[in-house]
C-alpha positions as CSV (number, residue, x, y, z in Angstrom):
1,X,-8.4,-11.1,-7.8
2,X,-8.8,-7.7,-7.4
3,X,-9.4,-5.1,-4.3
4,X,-10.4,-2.2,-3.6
5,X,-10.0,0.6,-0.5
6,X,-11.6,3.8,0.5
7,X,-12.0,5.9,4.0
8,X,-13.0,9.3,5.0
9,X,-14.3,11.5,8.0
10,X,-17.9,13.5,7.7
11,X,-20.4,14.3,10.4
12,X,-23.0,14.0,7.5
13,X,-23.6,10.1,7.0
14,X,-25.3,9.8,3.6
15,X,-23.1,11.4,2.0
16,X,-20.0,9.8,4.2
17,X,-21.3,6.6,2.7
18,X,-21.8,7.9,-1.0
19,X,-18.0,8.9,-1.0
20,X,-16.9,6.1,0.7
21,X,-19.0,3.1,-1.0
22,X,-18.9,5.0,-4.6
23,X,-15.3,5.0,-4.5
24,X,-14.8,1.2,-3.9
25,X,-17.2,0.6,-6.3
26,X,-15.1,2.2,-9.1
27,X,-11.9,0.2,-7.7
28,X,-13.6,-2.7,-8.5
29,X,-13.9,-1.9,-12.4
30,X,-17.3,-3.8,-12.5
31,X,-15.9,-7.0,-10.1
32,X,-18.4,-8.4,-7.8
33,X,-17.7,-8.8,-4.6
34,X,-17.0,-11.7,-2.6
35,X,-15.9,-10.4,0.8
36,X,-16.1,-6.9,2.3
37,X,-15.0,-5.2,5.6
38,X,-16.5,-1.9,7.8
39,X,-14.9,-0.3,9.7
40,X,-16.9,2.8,11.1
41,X,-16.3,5.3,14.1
42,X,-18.3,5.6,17.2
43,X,-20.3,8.3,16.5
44,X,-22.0,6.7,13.8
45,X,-22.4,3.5,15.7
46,X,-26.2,4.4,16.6
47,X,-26.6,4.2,12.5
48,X,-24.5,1.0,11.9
49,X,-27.9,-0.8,10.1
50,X,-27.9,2.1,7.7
51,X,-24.2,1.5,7.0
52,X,-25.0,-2.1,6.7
53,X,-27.8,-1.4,4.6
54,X,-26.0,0.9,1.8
55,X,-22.6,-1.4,1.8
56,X,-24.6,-4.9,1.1
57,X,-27.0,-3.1,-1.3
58,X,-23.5,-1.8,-3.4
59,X,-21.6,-5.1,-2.4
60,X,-24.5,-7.7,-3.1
61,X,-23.2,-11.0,-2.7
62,X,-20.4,-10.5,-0.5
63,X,-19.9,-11.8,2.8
64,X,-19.3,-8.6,5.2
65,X,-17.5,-8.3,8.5
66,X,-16.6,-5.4,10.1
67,X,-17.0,-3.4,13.8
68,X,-16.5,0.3,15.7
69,X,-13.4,2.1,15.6
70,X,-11.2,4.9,16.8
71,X,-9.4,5.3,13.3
72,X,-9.7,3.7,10.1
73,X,-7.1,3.2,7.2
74,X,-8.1,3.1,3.5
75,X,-7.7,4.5,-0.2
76,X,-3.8,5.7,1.3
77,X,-5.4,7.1,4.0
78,X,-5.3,7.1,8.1
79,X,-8.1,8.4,9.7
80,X,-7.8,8.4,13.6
81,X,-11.6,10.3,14.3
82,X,-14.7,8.9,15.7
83,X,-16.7,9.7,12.5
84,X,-14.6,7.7,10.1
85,X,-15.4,5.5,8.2
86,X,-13.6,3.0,5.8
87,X,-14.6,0.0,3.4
88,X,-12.8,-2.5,2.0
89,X,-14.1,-4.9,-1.0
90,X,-12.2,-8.0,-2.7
91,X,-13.4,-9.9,-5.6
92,X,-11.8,-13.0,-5.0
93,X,-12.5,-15.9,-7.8
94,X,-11.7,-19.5,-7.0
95,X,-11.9,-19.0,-2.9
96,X,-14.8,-19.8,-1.0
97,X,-16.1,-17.2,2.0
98,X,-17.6,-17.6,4.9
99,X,-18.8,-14.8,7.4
100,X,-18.5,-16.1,11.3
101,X,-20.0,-15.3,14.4
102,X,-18.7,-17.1,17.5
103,X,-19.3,-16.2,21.4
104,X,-16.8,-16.8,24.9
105,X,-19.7,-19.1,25.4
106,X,-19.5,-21.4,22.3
107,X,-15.7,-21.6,22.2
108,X,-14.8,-25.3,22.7
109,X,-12.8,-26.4,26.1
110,X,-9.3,-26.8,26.0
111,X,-9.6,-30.5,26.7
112,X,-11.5,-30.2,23.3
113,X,-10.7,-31.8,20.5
114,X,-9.9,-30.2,16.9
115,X,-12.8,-31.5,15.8
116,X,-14.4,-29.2,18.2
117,X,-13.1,-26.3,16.5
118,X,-13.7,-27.4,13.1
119,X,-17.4,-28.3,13.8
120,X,-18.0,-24.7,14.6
121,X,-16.6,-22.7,12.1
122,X,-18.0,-25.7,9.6
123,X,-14.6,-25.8,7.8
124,X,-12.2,-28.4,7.7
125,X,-8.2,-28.4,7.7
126,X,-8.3,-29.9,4.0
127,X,-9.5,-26.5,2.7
128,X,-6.5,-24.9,4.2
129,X,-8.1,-21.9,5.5
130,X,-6.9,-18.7,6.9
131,X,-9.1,-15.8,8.6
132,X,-9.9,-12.5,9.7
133,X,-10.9,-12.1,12.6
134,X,-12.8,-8.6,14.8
135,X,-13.5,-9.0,17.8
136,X,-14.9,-7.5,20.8
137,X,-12.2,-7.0,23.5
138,X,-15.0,-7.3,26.6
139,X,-16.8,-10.1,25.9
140,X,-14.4,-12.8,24.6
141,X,-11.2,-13.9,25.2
142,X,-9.0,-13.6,21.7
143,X,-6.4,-15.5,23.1
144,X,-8.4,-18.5,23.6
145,X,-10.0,-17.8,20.1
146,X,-6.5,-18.2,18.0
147,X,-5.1,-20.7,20.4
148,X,-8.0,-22.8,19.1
149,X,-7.6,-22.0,15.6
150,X,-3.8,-22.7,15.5
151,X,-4.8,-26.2,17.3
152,X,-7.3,-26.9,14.5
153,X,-5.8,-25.8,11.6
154,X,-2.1,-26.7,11.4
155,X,0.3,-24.1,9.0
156,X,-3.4,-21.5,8.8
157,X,-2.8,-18.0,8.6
158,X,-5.1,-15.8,11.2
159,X,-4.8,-12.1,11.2
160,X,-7.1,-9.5,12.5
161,X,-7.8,-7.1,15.3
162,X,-9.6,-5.9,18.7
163,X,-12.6,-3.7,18.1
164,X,-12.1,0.0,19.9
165,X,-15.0,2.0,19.5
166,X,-16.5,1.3,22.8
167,X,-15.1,1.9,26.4
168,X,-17.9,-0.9,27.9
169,X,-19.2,-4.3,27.6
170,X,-22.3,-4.2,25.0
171,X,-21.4,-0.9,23.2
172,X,-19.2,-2.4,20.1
173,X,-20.9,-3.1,17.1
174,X,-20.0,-6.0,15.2
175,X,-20.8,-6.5,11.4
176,X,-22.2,-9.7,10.2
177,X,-23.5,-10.5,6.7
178,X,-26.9,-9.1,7.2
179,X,-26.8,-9.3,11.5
180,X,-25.4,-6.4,14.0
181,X,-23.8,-7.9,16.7
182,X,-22.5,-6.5,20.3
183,X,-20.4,-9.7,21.8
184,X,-18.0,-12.1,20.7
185,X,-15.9,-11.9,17.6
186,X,-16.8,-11.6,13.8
187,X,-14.5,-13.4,10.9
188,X,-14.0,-14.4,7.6
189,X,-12.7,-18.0,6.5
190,X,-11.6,-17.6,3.3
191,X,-10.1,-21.6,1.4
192,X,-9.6,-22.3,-2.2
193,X,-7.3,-19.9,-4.6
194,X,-5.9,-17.5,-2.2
195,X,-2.9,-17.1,0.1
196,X,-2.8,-15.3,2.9
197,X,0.9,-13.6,3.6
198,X,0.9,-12.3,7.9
199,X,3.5,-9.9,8.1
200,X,3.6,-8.2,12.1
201,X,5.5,-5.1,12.8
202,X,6.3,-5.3,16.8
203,X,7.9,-1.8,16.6
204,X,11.1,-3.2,18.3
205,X,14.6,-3.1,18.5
206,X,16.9,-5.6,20.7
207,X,20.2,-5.0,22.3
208,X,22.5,-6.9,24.9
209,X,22.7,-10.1,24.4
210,X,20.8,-13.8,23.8
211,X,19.8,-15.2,27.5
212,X,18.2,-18.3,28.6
213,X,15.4,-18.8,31.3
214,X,16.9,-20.7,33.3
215,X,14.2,-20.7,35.6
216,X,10.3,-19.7,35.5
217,X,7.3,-20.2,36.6
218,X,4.2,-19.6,35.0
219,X,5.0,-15.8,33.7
220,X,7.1,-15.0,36.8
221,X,10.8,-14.5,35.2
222,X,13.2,-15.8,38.0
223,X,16.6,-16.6,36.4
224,X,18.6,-15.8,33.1
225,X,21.8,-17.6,32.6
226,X,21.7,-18.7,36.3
227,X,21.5,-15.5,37.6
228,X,18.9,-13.7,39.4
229,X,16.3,-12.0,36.6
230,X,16.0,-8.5,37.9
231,X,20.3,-8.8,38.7
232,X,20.9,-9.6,35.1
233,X,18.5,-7.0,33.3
234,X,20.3,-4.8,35.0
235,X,23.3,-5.3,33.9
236,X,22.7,-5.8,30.8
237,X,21.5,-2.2,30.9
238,X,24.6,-1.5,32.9
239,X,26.4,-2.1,29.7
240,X,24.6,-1.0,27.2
241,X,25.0,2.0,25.1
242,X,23.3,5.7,26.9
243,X,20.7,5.2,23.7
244,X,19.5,2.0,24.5
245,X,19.5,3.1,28.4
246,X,17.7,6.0,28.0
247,X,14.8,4.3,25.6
248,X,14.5,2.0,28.4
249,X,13.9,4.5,30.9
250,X,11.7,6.8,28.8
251,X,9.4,4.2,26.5
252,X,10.1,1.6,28.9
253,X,11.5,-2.4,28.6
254,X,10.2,-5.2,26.9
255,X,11.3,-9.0,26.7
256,X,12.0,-11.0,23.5
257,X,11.3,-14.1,23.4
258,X,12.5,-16.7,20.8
259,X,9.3,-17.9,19.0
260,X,11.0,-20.5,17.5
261,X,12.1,-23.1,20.3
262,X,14.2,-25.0,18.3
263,X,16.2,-22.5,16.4
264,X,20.1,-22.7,16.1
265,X,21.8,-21.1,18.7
266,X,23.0,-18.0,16.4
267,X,19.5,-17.6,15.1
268,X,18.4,-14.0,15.2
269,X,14.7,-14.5,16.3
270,X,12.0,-13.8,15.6
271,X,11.2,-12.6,18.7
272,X,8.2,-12.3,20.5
273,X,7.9,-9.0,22.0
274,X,6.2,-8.5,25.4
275,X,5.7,-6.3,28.6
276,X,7.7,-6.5,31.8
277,X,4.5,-6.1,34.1
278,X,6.0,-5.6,37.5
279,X,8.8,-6.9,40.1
280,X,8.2,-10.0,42.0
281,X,7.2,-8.4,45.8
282,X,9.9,-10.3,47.6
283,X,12.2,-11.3,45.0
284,X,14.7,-10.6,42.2
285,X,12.0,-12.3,39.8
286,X,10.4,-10.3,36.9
287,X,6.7,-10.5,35.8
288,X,6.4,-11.2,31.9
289,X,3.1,-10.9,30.2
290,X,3.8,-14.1,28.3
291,X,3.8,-17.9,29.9
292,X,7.6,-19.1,30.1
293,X,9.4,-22.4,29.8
294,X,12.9,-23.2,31.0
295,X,15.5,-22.9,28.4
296,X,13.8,-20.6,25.7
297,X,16.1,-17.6,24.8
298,X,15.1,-14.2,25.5
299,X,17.2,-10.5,24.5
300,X,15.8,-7.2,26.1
301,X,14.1,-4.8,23.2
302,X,13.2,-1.3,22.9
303,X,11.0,0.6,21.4
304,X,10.6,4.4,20.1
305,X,9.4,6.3,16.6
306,X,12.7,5.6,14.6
307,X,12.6,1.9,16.1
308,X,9.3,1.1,15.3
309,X,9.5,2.9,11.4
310,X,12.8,1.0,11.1
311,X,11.2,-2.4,11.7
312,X,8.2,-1.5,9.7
313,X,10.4,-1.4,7.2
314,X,12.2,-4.3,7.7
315,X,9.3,-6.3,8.0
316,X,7.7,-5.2,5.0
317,X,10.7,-5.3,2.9
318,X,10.7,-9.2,3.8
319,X,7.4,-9.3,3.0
320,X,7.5,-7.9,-0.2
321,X,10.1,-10.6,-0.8
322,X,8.1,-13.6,0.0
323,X,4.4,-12.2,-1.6
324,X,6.3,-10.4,-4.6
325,X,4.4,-8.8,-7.1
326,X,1.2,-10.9,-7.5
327,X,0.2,-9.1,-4.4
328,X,-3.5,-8.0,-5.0
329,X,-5.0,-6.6,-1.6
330,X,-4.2,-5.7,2.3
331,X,-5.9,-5.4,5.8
332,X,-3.7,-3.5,8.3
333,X,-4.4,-3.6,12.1
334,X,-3.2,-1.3,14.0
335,X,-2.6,-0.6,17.5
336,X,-4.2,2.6,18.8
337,X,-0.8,3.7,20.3
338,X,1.1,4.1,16.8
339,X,-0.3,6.6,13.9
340,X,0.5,10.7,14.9
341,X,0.9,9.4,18.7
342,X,4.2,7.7,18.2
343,X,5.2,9.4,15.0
344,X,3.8,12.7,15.1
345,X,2.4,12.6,11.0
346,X,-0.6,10.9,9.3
347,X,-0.5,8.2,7.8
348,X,2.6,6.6,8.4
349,X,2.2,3.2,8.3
350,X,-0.4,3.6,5.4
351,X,2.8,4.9,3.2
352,X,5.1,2.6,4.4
353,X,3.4,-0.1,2.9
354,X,2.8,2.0,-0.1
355,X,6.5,2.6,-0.4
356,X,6.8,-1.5,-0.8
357,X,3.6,-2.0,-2.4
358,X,2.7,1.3,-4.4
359,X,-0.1,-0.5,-6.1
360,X,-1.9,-2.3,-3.7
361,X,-5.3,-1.7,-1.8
362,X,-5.1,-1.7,1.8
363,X,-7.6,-1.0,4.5
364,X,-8.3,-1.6,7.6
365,X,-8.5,0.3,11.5
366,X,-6.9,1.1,14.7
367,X,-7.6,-1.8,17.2
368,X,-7.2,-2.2,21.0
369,X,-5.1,-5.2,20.0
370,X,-3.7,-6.9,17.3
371,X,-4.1,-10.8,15.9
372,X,-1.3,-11.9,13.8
373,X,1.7,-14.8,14.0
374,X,5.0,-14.8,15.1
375,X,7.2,-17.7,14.2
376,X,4.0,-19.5,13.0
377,X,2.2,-19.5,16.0
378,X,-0.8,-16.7,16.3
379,X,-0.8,-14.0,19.2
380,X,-2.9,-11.1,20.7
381,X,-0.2,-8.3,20.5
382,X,-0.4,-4.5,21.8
383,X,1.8,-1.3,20.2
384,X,1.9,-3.3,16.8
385,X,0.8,-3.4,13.1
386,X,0.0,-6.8,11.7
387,X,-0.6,-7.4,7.8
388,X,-2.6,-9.5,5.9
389,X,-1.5,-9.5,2.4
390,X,-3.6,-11.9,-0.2
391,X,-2.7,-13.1,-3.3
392,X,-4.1,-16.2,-5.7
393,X,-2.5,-19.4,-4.5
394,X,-0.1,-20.6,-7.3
395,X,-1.1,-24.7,-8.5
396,X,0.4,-27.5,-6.6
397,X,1.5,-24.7,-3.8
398,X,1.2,-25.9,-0.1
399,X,-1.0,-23.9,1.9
400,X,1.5,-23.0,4.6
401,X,3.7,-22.0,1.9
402,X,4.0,-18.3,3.5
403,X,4.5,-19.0,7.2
């Protein structure tokens, strides 16, 4: 298994490409191919079948996905300009690859069955898949597309991103094998002799302590510990130390919740990190953009530059741990709001992983929203960086090995 990685910013886009495409080429030391991704800036969108064009021609044989975005990541770079452009190339022996296409329109029901699911993307849960997924934040719902994939595909690993090179419905551009697509969402399945290791970097701290819902409905918070939401937030800020206060005031509050419902009391998380979205008109009740159920546990977070690098860290040092040093490539996905907005230098996350992972290829771009699973269930997340991490599957080793 080997990868390789590559990204830079030019108005000019022959010779964009010639950089960009020659330089994965001599990653791959004479590899072919077996999957590649795009990931190009706006203003080259109106030349996306050229792209297309040079990348299969270099890349022949491997399945390509890809779409528009704001920033790119690649060759230990971040790029966060309209006239990037970054490639990505694995040769992958032993793993079968599929390129996807799938609309709002031909997602199965909920009432659906997993056959449903498995008849469309034409691979079964004996292959143990995982995927990539880009997709198109105005014409499909992502969080109907991974809810159906974790139904389907018990223990897979789906990571990927929201497209964010347009600001309308029709204006993304999606990669495809050989087709340009504007709606839906674009993947890879990838089954046979690879793992898949997620690794998602929420960019949060908590503080106070473990609560209980002890009443909800829907994503209306209305009681922790038997006492009114709003009334116990705040005093849980009340208490806290002026750091934590003042993060919450400045980079606002967010809501942990335990993504493991049947964790030991003392358990630490992990915790799914999510947005207080408003205060019930007439009530102490708390709007949560997450669906809540009666007991889960819940802790406040917060979030700011030396928060979010901290956790970075942290998750990546666990992550090193679990894929350890067979590690051979990376896709990164991350949120629009991180890079030189939150921490004010280039290439951050990019040398972060490097730091853990000083020999491995890594590309990918800076989404509207990021795919990836917490707790071994897959969410849409915002402000995050979510990892993919591939390695060849060891024999007789389960495919959920990693979650």
């Amino acid at each position: 298994m080997r990868w390789a990685s590559a990204s830079a910013v030019g108005s000019d886009l022959p010779a964009l490409l010639d950089r960009v495409v020659g330089e994965v080429v001599r990653g791959l030391a004479g590899c072919p191919a077996h999957a590649a991704f795009v990931f190009l800036g706006p203003d080259h969108a109106s030349r996306s079948a050229t792209v297309r064009d040079r990348v299969r021609d270099a890349l022949p044989g491997a399945s390509l996905v890809g779409g528009t975005a704001m920033g790119v990541a690649g060759g230990g770079r971040e790029h966060e300009s309209p006239a990037a452009l970054a490639v990505v190339a694995a040769h992958l022996p032993g793993v079968e690859v599929r390129a996807l296409h799938v609309t709002q329109e031909r997602l199965p029901s909920q009432d659906a069955p997993p056959a449903a699911w498995q008849a469309l993307f034409g691979v079964m849960p004996a292959a143990k898949p995982s995927f990539v997924w880009i997709a198109d934040p105005f014409s499909i719902r992502p969080d109907a597309l991974v809810a159906g994939l974790d139904f389907a595909y018990p223990g897979h690993v789906t990571v990927g991103g929201l497209a964010s090179g347009a600001s309308g419905p029709g204006e993304q551009v999606l990669f495809c094998d050989e087709r340009l697509v504007r709606t839906g969402a674009v993947g890879l399945a990838l089954a046979g002799d690879v793992v898949v290791v997620p690794a998602v970097a929420q960019g949060c701290r908590p503080f106070g302590p473990v609560m209980r819902v002890t009443a909800c409905q829907d994503n209306l918070l209305l009681s922790l510990d038997g006492e009114p939401a709003m009334d116990a937030v705040s005093r849980v800020l009340r208490e806290a130390a002026e750091r934590d206060r003042s993060l919450a005031r400045v980079s606002a509050l967010f809501l942990g919740i335990d993504a493991d419902p049947f964790a030991a009391p003392d358990d630490e998380g992990p915790w799914l990190v999510r947005n207080f979205l408003g205060r019930e008109r007439d009530g102490t009740g708390l709007f949560v953009g997450e669906m809540l159920r009666q007991g889960r546990r819940v802790r406040l977070h917060v979030r700011d530059r030396v928060t979010s690098a901290e956790d970075l860290d942290r998750t990546l040092r666990r992550c090193a741990d679990r894929a350890g040093p067979t590690c051979a490539g990376a896709l990164l996905f991350s949120c629009l709001g991180r890079g030189m907005g939150l921490y004010g230098v280039p290439d951050h996350d990019t040398r972060a992983f490097q730091t853990r992972f000083p020999d491995v290829a890594l590309g990918g771009f800076f989404c509207s929203g990021e795919i990836g699973p917490v707790g071994g269930t897959t969410y849409l997340h915002g402000f995050t960086s979510s990892f993919g991490l591939f390695l060849p599957r060891e024999p007789g080793a389960p495919g959920d090995a990693t979650r």
